[in-house]
C-alpha positions as CSV (number, residue, x, y, z in Angstrom):
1,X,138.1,114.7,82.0
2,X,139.3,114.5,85.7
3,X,139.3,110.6,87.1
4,X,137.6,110.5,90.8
5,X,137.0,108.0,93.5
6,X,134.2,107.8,94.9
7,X,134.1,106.4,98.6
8,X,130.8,105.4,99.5
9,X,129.8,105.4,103.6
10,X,127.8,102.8,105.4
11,X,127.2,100.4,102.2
12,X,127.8,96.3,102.7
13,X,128.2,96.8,106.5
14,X,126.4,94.7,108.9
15,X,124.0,94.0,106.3
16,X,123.0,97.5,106.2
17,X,122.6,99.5,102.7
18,X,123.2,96.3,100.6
19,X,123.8,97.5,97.3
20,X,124.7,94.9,94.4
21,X,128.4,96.6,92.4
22,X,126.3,96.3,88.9
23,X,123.4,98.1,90.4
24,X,126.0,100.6,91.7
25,X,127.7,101.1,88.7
26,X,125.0,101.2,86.6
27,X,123.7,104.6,88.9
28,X,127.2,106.4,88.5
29,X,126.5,105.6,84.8
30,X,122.8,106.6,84.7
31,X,124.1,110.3,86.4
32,X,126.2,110.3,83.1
33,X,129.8,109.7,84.5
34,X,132.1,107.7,82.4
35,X,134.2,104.7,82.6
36,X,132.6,103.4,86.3
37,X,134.6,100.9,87.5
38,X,134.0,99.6,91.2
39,X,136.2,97.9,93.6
40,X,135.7,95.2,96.3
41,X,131.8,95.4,97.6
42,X,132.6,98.3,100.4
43,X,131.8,101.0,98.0
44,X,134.6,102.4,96.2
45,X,134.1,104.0,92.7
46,X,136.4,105.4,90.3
47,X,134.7,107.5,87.8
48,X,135.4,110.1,84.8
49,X,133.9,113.9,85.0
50,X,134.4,116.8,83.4
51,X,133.0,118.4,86.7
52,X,135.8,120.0,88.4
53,X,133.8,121.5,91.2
54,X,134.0,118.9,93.8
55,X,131.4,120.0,96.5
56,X,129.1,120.4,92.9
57,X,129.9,116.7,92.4
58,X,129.5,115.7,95.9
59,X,126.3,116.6,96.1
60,X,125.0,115.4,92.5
61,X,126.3,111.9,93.6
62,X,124.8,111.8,97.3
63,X,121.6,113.2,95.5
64,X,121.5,110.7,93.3
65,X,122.7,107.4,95.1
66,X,120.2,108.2,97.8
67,X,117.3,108.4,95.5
68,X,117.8,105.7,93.7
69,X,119.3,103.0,96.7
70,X,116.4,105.1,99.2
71,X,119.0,106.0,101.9
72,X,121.0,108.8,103.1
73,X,124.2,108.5,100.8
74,X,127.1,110.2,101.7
75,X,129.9,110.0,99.9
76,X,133.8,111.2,99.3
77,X,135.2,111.8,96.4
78,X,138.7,112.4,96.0
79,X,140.7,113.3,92.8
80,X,143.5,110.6,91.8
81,X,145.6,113.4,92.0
82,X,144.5,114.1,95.3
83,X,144.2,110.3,96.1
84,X,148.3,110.1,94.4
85,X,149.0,112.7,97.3
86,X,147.4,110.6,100.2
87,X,149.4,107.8,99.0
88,X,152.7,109.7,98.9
89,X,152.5,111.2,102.4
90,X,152.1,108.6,104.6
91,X,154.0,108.6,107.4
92,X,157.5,106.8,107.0
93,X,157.1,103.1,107.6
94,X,153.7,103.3,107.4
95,X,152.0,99.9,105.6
96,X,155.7,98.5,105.7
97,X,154.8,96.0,108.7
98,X,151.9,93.8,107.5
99,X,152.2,91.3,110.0
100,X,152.5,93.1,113.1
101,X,150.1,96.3,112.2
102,X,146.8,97.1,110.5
103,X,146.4,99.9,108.6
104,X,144.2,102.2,107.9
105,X,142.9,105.0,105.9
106,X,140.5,107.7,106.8
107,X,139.2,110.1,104.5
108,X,137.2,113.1,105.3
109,X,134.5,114.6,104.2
110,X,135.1,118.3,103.4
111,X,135.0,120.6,104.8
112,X,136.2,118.2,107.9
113,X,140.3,119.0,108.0
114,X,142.5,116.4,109.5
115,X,143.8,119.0,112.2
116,X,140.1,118.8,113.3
117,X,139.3,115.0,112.8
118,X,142.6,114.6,115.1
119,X,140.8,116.2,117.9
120,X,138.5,113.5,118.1
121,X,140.5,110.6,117.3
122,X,141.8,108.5,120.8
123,X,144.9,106.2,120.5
124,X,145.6,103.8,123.2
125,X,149.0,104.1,124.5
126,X,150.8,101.2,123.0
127,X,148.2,99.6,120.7
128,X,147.5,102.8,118.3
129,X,149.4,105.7,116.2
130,X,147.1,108.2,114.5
131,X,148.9,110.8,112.2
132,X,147.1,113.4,110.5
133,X,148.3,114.2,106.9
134,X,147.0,117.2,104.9
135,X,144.0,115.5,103.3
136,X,143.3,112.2,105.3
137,X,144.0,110.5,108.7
138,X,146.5,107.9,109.1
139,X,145.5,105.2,112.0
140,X,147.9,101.7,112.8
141,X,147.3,99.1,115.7
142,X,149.2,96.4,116.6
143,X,147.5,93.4,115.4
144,X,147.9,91.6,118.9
145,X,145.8,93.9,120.7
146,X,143.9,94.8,118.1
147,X,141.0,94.4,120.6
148,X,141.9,96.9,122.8
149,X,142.0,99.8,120.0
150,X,140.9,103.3,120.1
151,X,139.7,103.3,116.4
152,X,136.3,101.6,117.2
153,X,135.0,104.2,119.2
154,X,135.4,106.8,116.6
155,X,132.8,104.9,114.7
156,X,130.4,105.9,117.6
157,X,131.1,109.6,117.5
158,X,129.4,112.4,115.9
159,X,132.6,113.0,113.8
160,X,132.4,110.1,111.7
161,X,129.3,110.7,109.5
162,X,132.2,113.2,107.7
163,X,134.8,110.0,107.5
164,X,134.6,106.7,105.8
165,X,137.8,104.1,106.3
166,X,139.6,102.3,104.1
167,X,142.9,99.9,105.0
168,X,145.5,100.4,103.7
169,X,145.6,97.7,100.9
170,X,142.5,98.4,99.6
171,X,144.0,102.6,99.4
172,X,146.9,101.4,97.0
173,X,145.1,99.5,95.3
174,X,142.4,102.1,94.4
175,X,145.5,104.3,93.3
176,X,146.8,101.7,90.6
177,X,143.6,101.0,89.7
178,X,143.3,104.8,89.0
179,X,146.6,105.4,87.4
180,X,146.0,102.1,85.4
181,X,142.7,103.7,83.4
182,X,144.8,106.8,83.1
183,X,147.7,105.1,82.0
């Protein structure tokens, strides 16, 4: 059995796609996967599959969410393996400076590469640092002109129906929630 997360786009936001965790989980477990567990109300699921084709999986999830929540689901799903990865790469110092940066992750949606995501992504001199790893984006501002970010726009291009966003924080804490079950 391979553990996944499952990062849900566009759910809980703005009072858009409101879907309750127990009805959530109780989907993932009515498409057959295995110890569901969800985190926070943004979307995040970490399931078990002996699937190991991910686009296969993908699609069997986004099928299946967006029949039963009636919506377009689109979803990523990322191996803890993969997720471990993410983690480990960040760019030096990155997270280290709570109260003077946010950060954040953002995932892509295969086949979306970070080399092409960056091509999209602005920074504002100053106020932003965007750092493409080899599976996700990495995006800090300076919480004092957090205002004047680049990383809000992104949200209104094209682009970002293959991303979904996830700070920092909540990223860790998905991995030792992962590597907890496995543990």
């Amino acid at each position: 059995m391979t553990q996944y997360l499952v990062l849900l786009r566009g759910v809980n936001v703005g009072g858009k796609n409101i879907i309750k965790m127990a009805d959530l989980k109780a989907s993932f477990e009515e498409m057959g996967f295995s110890n569901v567990v969800t985190y926070i109300q943004s979307g995040n699921v970490v399931v078990q599959s002996d699937e190991t084709d991910k686009a296969a999986l993908t699609t069997r999830i986004e099928k299946g969410l967006s029949k039963r929540f009636n919506f377009e689901s689109k979803v990523v799903v990322i191996s803890q393996k993969e997720l471990a990865a993410i983690v480990k790469s960040a760019p030096d110092g990155f997270g280290e400076e709570e109260k003077k940066f946010r950060y954040d992750v953002i995932f892509l949606k295969e086949p979306l590469t970070p080399k092409e995501a960056m091509q999209s992504v602005k920074v504002r001199e100053g106020v932003d640092v965007a750092h493409a790893g080899k599976q996700a984006l990495y995006f800090s501002r300076l919480i004092s002109r957090a205002s004047q970010s680049y990383l809000t726009k992104i949200i209104g291009m094209s682009v970002y129906q293959n991303m979904t966003i996830r700070n920092w924080n909540t990223t860790t804490k998905l991995l030792a929630l992962m590597e907890g079950q496995n543990g």
